[in-house]
SEGU-506420 format. One record per residue: x, y, z of N, C-alpha, C, CB in turn. Coordinates in steps of 0.1 Angstrom, whole numbers, plus 5000, padded with zeros to 4 digits. Glycine has a CB too. Layout:
BEGIN
XYZXYZXYZXYZ...
END
This chain:
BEGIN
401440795120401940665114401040555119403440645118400540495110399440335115400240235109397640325108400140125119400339975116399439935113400739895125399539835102398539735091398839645097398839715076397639545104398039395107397239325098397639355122397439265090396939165079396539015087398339145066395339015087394538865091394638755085393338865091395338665085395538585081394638435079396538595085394238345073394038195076395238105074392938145068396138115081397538065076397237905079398938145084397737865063397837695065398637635078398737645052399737745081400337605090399937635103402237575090398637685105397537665116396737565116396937755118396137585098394837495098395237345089393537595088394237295091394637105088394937125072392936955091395537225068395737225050394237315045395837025043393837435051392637495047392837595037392037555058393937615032394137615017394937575014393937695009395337544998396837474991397637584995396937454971398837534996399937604999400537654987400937525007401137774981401537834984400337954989402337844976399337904984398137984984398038025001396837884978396938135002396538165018394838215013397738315028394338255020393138355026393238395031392338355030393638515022393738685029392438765026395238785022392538795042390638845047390738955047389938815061391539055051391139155053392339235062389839135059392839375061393339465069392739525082393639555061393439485093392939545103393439685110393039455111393439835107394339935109394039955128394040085097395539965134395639965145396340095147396139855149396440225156397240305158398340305167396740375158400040315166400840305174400840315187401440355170399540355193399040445207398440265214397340615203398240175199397640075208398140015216397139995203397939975229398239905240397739715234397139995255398839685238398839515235399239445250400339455221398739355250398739285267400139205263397139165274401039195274402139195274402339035273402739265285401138935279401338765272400338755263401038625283400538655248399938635240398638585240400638585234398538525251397138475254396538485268397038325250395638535267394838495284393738395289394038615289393938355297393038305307391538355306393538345320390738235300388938285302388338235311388038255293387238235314386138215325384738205319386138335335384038085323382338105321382138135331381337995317381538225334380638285347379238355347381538385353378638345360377238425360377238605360376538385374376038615353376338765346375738845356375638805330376238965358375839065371373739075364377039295369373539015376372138995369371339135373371338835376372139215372370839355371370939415357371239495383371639335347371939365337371339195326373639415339371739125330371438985325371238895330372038935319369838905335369138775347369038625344367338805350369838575351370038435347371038355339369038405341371538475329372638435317374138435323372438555304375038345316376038315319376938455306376238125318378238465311379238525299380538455302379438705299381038515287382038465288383238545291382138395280384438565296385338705301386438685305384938775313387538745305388938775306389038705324389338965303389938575326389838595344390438715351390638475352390038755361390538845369390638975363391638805372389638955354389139135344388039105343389739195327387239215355385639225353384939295344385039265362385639355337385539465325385939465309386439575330386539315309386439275294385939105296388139295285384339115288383639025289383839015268382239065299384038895268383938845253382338815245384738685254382038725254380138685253379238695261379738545252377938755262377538805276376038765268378038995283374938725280373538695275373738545269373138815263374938455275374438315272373738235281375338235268373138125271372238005279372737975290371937865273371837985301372837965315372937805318372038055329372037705308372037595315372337525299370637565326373037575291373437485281375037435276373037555271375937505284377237495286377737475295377737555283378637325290379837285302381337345298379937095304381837395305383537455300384337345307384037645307385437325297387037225297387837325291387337065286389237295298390437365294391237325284391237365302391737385277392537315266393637195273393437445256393937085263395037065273396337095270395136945276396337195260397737255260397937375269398137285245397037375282397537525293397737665281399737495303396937675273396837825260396337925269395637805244395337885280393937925278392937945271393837985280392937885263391337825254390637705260391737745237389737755258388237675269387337595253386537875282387437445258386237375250384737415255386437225251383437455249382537455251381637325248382237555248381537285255380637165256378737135255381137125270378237135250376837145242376236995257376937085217375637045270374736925273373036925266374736925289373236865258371836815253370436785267372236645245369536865261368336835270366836795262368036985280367636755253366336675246367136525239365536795230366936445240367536365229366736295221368236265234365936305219364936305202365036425198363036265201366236495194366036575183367836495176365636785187367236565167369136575159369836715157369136515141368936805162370036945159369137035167370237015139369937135170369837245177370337335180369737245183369737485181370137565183370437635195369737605177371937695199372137715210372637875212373037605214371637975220372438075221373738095226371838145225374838135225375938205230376138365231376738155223375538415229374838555236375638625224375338615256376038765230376338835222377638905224375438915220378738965211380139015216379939085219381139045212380639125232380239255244381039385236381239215263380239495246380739615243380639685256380139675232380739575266380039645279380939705289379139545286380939835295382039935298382639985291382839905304382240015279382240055265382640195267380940045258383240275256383740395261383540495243385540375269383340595243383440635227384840615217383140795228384440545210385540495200386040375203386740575198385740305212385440155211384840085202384940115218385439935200384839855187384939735187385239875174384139665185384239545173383839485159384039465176385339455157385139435141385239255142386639515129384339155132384839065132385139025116384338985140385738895119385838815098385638695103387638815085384538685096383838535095384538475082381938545094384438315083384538255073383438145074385938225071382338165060381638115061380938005053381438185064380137885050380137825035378837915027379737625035379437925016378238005012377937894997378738205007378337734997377637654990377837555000378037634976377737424996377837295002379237284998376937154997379837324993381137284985382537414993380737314964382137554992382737604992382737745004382837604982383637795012383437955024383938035018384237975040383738175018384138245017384238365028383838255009385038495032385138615037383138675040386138705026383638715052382638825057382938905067381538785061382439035066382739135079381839175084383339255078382139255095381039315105381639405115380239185114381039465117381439585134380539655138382639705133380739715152380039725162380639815175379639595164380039945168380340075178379640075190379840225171380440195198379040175213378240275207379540225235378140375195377340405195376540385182377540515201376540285178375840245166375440085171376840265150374340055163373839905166374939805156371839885161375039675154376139605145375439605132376639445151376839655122376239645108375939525100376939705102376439395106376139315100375339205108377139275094375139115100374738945109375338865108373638855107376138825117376938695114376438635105377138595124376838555096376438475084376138325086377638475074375238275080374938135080376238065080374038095068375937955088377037815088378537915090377037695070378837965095380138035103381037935102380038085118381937925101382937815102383937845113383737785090384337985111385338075119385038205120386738075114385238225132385238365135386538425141384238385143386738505139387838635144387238755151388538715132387338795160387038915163388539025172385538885171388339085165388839285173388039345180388939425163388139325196387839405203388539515212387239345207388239655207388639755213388339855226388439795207389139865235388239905244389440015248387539795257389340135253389940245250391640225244389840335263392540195253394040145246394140045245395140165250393239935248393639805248392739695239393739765263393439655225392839585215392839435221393539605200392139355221391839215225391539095213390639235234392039005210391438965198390838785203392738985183389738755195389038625200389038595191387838615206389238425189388938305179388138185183390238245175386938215178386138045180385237995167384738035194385637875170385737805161384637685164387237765158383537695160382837545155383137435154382437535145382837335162384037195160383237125152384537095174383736965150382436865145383136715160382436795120382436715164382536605171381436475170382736655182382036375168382136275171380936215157381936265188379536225154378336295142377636395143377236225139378436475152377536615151378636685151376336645162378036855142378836915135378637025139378936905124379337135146378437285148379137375138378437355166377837515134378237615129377737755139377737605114378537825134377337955139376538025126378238105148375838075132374638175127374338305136373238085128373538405135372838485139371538465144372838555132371238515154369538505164368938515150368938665180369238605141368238625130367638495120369038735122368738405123368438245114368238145125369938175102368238145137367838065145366038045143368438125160365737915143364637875146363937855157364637815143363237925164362437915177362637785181361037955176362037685172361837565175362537455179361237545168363637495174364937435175365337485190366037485162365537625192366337645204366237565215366137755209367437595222367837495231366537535246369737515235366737665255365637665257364537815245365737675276363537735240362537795228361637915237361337645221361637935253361338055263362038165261361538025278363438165258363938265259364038335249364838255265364138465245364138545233365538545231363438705234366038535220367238565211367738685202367238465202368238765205368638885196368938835183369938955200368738935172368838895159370338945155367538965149371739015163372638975164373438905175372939055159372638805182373038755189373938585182371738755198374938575189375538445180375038305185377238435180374938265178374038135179374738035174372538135172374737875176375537785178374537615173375937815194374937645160373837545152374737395155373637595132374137305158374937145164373837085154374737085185374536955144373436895137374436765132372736985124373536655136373736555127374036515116373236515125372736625106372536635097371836485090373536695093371236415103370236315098369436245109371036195090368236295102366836345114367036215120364736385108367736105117367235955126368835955137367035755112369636045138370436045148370136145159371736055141370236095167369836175176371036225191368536095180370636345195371536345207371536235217371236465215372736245223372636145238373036195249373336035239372936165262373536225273374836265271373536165284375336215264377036255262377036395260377836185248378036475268377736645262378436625249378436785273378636715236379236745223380036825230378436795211381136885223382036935226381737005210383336855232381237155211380337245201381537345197378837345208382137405204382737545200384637545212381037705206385037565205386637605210386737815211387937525194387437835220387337975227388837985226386537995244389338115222390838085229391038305225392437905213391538325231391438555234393138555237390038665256393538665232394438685232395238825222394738565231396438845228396839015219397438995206398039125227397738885197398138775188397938785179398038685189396838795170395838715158397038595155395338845140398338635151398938515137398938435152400938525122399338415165399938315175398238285177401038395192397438385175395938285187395538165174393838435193395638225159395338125149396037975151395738175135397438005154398737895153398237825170400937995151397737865175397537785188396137765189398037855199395237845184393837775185393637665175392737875184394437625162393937505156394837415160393737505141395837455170397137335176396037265189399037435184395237345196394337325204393637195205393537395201392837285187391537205184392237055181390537285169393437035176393736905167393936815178395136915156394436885188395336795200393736705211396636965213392936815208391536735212390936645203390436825216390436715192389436625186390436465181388836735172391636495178392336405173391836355165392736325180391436415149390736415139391836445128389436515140392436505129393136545121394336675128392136585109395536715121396636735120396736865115397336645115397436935122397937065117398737085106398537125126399137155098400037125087401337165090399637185075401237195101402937265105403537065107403037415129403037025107402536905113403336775103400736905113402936855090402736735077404136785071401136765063404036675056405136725044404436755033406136605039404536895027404136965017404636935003404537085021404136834994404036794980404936894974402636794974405936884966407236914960405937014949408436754953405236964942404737004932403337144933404336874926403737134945403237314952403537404947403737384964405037434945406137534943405837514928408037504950405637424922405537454909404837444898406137424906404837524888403737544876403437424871404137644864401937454875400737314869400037384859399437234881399137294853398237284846397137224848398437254839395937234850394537134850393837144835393237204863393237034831392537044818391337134821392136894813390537124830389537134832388537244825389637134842389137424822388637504819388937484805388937614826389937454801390237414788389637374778390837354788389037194785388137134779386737024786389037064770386637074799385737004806386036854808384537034801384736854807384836644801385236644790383236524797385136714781385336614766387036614765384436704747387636634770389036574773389836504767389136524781390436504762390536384748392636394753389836504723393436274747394436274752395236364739394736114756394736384732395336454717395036624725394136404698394036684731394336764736394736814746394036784734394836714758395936744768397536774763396036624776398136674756399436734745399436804737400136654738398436864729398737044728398037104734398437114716397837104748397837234757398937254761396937234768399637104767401437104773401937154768402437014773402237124751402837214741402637374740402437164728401637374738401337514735401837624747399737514734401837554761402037674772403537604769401237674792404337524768406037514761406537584754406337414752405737624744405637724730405737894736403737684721404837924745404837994753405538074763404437964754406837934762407437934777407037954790408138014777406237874795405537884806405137704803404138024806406337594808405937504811405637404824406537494805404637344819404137294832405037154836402537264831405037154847405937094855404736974859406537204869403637014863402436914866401236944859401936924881401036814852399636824847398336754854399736764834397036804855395736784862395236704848394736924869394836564845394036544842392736574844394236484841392036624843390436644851389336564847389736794849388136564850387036504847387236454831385736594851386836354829386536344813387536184809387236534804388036174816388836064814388235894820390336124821387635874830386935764837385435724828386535814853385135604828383935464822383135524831384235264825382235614827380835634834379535634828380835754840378335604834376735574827376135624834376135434825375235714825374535644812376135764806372235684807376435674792377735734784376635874783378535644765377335994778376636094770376736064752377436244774375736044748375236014734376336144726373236044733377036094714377036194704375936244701377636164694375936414693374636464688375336444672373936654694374336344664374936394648373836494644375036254635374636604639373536724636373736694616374136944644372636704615372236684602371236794601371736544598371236824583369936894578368636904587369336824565368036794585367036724595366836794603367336624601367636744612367936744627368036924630369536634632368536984621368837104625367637154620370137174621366837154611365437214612364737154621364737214600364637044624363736994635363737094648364236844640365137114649365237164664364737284660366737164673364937344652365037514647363437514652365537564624362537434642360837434648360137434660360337344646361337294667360937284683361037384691361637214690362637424685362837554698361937704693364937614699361137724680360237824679359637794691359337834668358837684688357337654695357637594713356437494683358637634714359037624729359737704734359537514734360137894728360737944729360137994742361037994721359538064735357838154753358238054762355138134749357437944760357537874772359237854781356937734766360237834774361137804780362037974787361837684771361538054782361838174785361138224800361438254772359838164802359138234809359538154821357738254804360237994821360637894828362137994834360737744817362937994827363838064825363838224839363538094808363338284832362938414834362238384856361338464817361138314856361238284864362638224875360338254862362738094869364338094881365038214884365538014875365138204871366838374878366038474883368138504860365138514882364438664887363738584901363038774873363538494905362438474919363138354924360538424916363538254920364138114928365738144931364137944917366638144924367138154927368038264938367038104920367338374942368038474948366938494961368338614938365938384965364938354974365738254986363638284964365138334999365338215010364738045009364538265023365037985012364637835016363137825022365837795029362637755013360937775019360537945017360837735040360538035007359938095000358938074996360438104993357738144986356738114982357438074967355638214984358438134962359138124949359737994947360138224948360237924959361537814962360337714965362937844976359437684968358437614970357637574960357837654978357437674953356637614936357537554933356137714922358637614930359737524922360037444926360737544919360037384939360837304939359437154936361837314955358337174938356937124939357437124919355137244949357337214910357437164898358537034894357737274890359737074898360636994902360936834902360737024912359736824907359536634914357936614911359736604936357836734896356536664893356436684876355236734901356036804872356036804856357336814851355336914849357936874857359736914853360636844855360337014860360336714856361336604866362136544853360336444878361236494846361536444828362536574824359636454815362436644820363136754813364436794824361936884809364136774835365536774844366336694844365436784855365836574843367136454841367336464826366736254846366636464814367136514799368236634802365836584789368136744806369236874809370336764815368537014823369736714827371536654831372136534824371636594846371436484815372136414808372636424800371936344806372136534790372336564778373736694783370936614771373536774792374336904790375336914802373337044790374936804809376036814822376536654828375236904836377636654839377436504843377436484853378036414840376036584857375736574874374936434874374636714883374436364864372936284865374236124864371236334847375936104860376236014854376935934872377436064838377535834869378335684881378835694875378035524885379935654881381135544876381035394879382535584882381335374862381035224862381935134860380035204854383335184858384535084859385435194862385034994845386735104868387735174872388735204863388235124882388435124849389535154842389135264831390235024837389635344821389535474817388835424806390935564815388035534801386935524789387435484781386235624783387035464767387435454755388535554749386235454749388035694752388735784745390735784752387635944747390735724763392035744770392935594769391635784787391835464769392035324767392835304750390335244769391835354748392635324730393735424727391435364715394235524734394835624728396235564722395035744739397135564709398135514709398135344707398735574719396935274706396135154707397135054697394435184701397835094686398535044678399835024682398435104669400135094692402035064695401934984711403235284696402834934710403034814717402234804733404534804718402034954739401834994751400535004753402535094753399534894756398034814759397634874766397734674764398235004774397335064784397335214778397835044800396235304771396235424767396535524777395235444762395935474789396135614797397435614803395135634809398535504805399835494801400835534795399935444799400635514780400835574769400935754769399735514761399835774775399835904777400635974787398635924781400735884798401635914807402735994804402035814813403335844798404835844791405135964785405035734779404135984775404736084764404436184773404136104747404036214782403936394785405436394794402136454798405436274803406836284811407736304800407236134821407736204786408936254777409236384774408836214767408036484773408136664773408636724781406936724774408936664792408836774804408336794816408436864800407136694816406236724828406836644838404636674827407036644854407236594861406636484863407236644867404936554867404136424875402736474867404136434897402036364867401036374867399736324870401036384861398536374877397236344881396336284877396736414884395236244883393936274876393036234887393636184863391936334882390736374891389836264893389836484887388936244900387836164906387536254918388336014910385936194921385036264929385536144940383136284923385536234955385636154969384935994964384536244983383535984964382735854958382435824947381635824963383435864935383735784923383335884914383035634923382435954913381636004906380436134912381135894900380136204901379136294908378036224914378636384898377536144907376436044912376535934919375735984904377935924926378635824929379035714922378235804936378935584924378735424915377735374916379435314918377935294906376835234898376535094907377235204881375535014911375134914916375934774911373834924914376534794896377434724887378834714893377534794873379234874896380434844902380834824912381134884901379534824923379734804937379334644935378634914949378834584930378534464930380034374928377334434918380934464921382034384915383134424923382234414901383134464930383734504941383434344957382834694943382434324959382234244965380434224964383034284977380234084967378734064962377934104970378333944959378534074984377734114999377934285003378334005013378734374989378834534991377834594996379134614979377634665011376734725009376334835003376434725017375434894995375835044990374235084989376935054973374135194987372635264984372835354974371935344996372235354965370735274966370235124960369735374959369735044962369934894957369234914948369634764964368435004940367635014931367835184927366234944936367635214918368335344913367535504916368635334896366835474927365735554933365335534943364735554929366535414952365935414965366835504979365735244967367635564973368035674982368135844977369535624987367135844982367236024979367336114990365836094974368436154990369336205003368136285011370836314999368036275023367336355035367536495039367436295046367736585032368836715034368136775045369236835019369236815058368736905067367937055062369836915075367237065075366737185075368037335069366137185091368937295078370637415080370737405067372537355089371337245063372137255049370537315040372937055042369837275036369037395025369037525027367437375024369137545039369337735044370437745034370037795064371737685038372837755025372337715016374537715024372037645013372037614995370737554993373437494988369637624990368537594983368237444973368337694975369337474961369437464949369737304955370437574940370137264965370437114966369237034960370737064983367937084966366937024968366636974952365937104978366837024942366436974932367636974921365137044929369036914928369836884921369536734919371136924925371136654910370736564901370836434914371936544886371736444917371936354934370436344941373036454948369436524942368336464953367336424940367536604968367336444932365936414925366136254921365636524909367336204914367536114907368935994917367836184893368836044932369235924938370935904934368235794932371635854944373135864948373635704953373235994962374935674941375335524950376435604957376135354938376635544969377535534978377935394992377235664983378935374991379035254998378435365015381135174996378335245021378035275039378835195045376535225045379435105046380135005053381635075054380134855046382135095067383335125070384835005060383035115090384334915062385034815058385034775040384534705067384334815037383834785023384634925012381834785024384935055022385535135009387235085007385535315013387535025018389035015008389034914996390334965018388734864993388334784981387834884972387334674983387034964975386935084964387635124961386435184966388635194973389735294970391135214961390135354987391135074965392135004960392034964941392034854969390834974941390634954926390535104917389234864924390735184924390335324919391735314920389235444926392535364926393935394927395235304924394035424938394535174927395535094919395735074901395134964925394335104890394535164880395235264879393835174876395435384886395935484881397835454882395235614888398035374894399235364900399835254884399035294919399035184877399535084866399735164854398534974863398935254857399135364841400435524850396535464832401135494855402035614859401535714863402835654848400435714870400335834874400435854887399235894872401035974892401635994904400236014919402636144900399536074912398836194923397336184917399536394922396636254931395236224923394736394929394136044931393736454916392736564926391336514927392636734920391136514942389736434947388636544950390036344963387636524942386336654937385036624946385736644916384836714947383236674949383036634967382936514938383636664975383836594989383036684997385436574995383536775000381536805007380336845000381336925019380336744991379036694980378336564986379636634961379636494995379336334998378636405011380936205002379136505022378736485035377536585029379936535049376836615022375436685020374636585019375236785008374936445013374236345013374236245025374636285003374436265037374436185044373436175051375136185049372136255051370936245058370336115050369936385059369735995062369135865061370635795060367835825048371335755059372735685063373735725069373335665056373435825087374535825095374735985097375835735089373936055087374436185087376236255079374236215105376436345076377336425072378236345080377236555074378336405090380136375097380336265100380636445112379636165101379736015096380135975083378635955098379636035079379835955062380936025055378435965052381436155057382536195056383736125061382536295060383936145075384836105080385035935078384636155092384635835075384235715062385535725059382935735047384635825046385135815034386735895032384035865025387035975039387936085044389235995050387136195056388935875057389735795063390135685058389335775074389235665045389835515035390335595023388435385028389935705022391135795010392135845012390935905003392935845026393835925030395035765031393336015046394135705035394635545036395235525022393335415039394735525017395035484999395835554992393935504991395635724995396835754988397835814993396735814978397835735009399435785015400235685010399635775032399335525008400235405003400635414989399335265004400135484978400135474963400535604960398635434957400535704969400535894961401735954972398436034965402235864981403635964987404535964980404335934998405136114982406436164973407336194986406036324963408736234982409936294990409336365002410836404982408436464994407936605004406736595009407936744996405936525005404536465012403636365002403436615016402436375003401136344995400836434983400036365005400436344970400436394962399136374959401336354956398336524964396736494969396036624971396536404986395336674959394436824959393336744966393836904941392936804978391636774979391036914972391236734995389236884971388936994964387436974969389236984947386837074966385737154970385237074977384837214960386337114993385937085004386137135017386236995005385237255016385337385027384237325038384837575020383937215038382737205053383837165064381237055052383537165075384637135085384537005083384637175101383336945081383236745080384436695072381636675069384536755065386136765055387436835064385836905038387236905068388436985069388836935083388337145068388336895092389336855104388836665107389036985121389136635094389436475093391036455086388236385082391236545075392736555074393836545078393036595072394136385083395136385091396736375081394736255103396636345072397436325060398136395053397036295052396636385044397436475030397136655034396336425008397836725029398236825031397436995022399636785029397336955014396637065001395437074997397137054988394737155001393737174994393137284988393237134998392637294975392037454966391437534975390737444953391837644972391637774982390237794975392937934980389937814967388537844963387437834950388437954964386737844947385437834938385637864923384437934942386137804912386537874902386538014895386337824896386938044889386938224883386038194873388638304875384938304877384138304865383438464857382938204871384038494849384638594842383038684840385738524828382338594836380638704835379838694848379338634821380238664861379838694876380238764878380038624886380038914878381239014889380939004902381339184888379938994906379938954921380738864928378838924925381538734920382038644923384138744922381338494913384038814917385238794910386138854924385438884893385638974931386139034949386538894957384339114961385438774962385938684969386538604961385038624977386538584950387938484946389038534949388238454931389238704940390738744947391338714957391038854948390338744970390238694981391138574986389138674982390238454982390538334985392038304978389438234979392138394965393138314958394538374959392838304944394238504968395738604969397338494980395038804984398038504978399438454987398738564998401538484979
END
């Protein structure tokens, strides 16, 4: 007979790290009834010096008053200061002292998970959670016999780790967690993605599954200071669901960044069936077909209780042009696209087969990105204007044409109002609508920051004079940043701490005049990818993170909490500033011709 312990990321540990009812369920851990569990939920750790006939010079990390279960062994002996939690858990803050301060990031070994007094059929397994875009983490595993080498590498930008360690009857389990303090943000990695040059000391050799402890600004003009960072949180124990529920009670009670959700009030409209436009009809969104989609799932019997307005409804520039296709026009193109078929095939053909499935600084990822910001630059902002609206601002706060006029004839001057009304007359409870953290994919327009206040500061003052600085780390995950519509073609975003509530007031105070309840906020660690040359990521997040929480605790509280999706916002620069609102999307949308994608959605998206 075996016991199944199911690993959990349970919300009412983490600051709302997915929507509720939702969870992230990682993975089954099978344990046999023979296992020995230590009789208090958590123990007591220790940094100490390592029996140096085994590890000369290196510190580990280990159970107190057990010389025989070591957690981390082979760390930097002169890069960590240890603090105690101050909730008496036994979880230890690891503290990052800087010994350079002209740099902005660095890599720090923390050695490797022990197996040492190791016995046959001993193990560790761990589950990482990790970002595998700027936007979004998913699941990863790994384990590690005494008599096999580890099958995996910890994964880029780690957010969390778990680990199972086995040592003949007695299973042990560890949680550490990457903090962001203060503008600097740590992840882990593997010795195998550490950069020599970076390391903390660049003498010592690093195993390529050794865990490593990435600290970054994420903007080359911020630099360390004597101040140590407080990098990584430790907390071991015989628990998993108690060490989760007490290591992010830990982390919150220090960083004092944000709030646990055991913490918060959970939005009434959790528990019940919504709708989002979004897959439906993207942007082109029209208010005639939001009310027969309502209808139709009515029709169905399956009515929604909450509707998502999504993208498609907000005044943004450059507008997207109607295409009128005529005779003409349709042989024209029919000719063009002959006489540019080869060519755009062979364009084609290269990305998907060499760029995109290539490391960062590749020979593949390097032409391209060099075509990019030179012959291909023209035809890239045509693609985003024409077929997407990564390249568009927002340029007023009040709703386009297509939502403004809706119903334009009967007495009620505000369309997106109008709209309101009649869906609440159906049936719906409440209803939303989306916007990006800073207004838009491209942020705003120089028009609407000007009108906002004259002395606004915002970048870029000219529509090419901020092209985000992206770290070395952030292109490791995601290549593809480097020649999106934001780095090629420049990003408004306010900088002034003081200057976004006036943003936020005019964004939210329209929606609050036309009945809408709730807002879902897109695009948010899109903002902290842009923060290299203005303050870095965890600055400019936490900004913007702390004048939207402001805004719609005043305009979006309900009975039961905040009426507030945050959304594709799995970086921690996001996730432990949430002192508020409570919900956010568990994961990456379903996309039906990826099968590689379709395993980690279930994932993300299972109760």
């Amino acid at each position: 007979m075996r016991r199944v312990i199911t690993l959990l990321l349970a919300t009412s540990s983490a600051s709302g790290f997915v929507s509720s009812p939702l969870r992230l369920l990682h993975r089954q851990v099978v344990a046999s009834d023979s296992t020995k569990l230590f009789s208090s939920p958590f123990f007591s750790i220790e940094l100490v010096d390592a029996d140096h006939t085994t590890s000369d010079g290196c510190k580990c990390i280990r159970i107190a008053d057990d010389t025989t279960t070591t957690i981390l062994e082979n760390m930097d002996p002169n890069a960590w200061a240890i603090n105690p939690s101050k909730n008496a858990s036994g979880g230890i803050f690891l503290s990052y002292l800087p010994s350079n301060q002209h740099t902005s990031n660095v890599d720090v070994n923390m050695g490797e998970l022990s197996l040492s007094n190791s016995h046959k059929g001993d193990h560790i397994k761990w589950l990482a959670c990790a970002r595998q875009t700027r936007y979004w983490m998913g699941p990863a595993f790994g384990m590690t016999t005494i008599n096999s080498k580890a099958s995996k590498c910890l994964p880029l930008d780690t957010q969390f780790l778990l680990t199972e360690q086995k040592r003949g009857q007695t299973t042990t389990y560890t949680l550490i967690l990457p903090l962001v303090d203060g503008n600097f943000r740590s992840s882990l990695k593997s010795g195998r993605d550490a950069r020599r040059k970076s390391l903390h000391n660049n003498k010592r050799s690093t195993k390529k599954h050794s865990v490593v402890c990435h600290i970054d600004s994420l903007d080359e003009d911020v630099y360390f200071k004597q101040t140590p960072v407080r990098a990584v949180y430790i907390i071991v124990g015989s628990d998993p669901y108690q060490l989760l529920k007490q290591g992010f009670r830990d982390v919150a009670d220090e960083l004092q960044t944000f709030e646990t959700l055991d913490r918060k009030q959970i939005p009434e409209m959790v528990d019940q069936f919504g709708w989002c436009t979004w897959d439906a009809f993207y942007s082109d969104v029209t208010p005639a077909g939001v009310l027969e989609g309502v209808r139709s799932l009515q029709k169905a019997g399956v009515s929604p209780k909450t509707v998502i307005i999504d993208d498609g409804w907000q005044t943004v520039s450059p507008v997207k042009p109607p295409t009128a296709v005529t005779e003409n026009r349709r042989l024209l193109d029919q000719v063009a696209s002959s006489l540019l078929s080869l060519a755009s095939r062979g364009i084609s053909t290269y990305y998907d087969r060499y760029v995109k499935t290539n490391r960062y600084k590749s020979i593949p990822n390097r032409v391209w990105r060099r075509l990019t910001t030179t012959i291909l630059k023209g035809e890239l902002y045509n693609y985003f204007d024409t077929e997407t609206d990564f390249a568009r601002q927002l340029n007023s706060f009040m709703p386009n044409e297509k939502f403004s006029n809706f119903e334009a004839h009967n007495e009620e001057s505000n369309g997106l109002r109008a709209l309101v009304t009649k869906l609440k007359s159906i049936g719906v409870n409440q209803v939303l609508c989306w916007h990006a953290l800073h207004g838009y994919w491209r942020g705003i327009s120089i028009e609407l920051a000007s009108s906002l206040n004259p002395q606004q500061a915002m970048l870029p003052r000219e529509p090419t004079d901020h092209t985000p600085k992206h770290s070395h780390h952030l292109l490791q995950v995601e290549p593809v940043i480097s020649w999106d519509a934001v780095s090629l073609f420049s990003v408004g975003i306010l900088t002034e701490k003081d200057k976004l509530g006036a943003f936020y007031d005019g964004l939210h105070s329209t929606l609050v005049n036309s009945g809408v309840d709730g807002v879902k906020i897109d695009v948010q660690s899109g903002l902290a990818a842009v923060g290299g040359g203005v303050g870095g990521g965890p600055h400019l997040a936490k900004m913007y993170v702390e004048a939207m929480e402001n805004s719609v605790q005043q305009r979006f509280a309900s009975d039961g909490g905040i009426n507030c999706i945050n959304c594709m916002s799995h970086s921690t620069e996001n996730l432990y500033h949430y002192k508020k609102t409570s919900v956010i999307r568990a994961g990456d949308d379903f996309y039906p011709d990826r099968e590689y994608s379709h395993t980690v959605h279930i994932i993300n998206m299972v109760r």
